[in-house]
C-alpha positions as a printed NumPy array, in Angstrom:
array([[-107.025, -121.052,   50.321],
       [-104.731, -121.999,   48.193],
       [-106.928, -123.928,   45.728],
       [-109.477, -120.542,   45.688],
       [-106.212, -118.681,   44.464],
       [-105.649, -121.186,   41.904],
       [-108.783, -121.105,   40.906],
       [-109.001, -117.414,   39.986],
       [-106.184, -117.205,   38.052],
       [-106.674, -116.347,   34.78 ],
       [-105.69 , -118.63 ,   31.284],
       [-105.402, -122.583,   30.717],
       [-103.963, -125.138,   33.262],
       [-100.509, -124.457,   32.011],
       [-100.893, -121.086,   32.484],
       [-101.935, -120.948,   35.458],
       [ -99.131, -123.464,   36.427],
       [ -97.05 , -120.657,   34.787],
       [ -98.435, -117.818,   36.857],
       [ -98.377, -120.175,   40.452],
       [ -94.788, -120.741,   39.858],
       [ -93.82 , -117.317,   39.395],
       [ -96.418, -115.848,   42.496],
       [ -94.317, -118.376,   45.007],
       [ -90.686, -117.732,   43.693],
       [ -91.873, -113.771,   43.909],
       [ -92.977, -114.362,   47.702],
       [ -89.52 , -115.975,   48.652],
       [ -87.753, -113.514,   46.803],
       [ -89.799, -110.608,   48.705],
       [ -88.951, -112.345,   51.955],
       [ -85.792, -113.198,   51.77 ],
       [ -84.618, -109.458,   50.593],
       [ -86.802, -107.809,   52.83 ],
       [ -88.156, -109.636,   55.643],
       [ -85.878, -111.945,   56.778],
       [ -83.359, -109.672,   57.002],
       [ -84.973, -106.904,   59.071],
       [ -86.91 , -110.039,   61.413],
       [ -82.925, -110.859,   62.33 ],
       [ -82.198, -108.124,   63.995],
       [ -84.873, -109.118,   66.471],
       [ -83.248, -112.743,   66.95 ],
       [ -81.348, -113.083,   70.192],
       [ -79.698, -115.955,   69.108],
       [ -77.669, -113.81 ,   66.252],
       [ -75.529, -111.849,   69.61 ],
       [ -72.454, -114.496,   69.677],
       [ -70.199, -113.815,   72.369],
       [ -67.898, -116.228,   70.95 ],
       [ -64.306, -115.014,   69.693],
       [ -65.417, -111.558,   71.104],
       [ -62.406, -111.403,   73.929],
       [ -59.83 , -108.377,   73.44 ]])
């Protein structure tokens, strides 16, 4: 999969170096603004009980 996308890209071999680097810093970015945060409110391990007393 990931050699077909590599593949396609467009330009010379340091382009498309270029253009790989950029595609997977853009896909953390994406998830960790967007997806991690809303897949945490799922996560039962994020309800601490610790330090919660009155």
């Amino acid at each position: 999969m990931y050699g077909w996308i590599f593949r396609n890209l467009p330009g010379p071999l340091w382009f498309r170096i270029i253009i790989a680097i950029v595609l997977v810093v853009a896909a953390v970015l994406l998830l960790m603004q967007f997806v991690f945060p809303w897949l945490s409110q799922f996560n039962p391990l994020n309800d601490s009980t610790i330090g919660g007393g009155v």
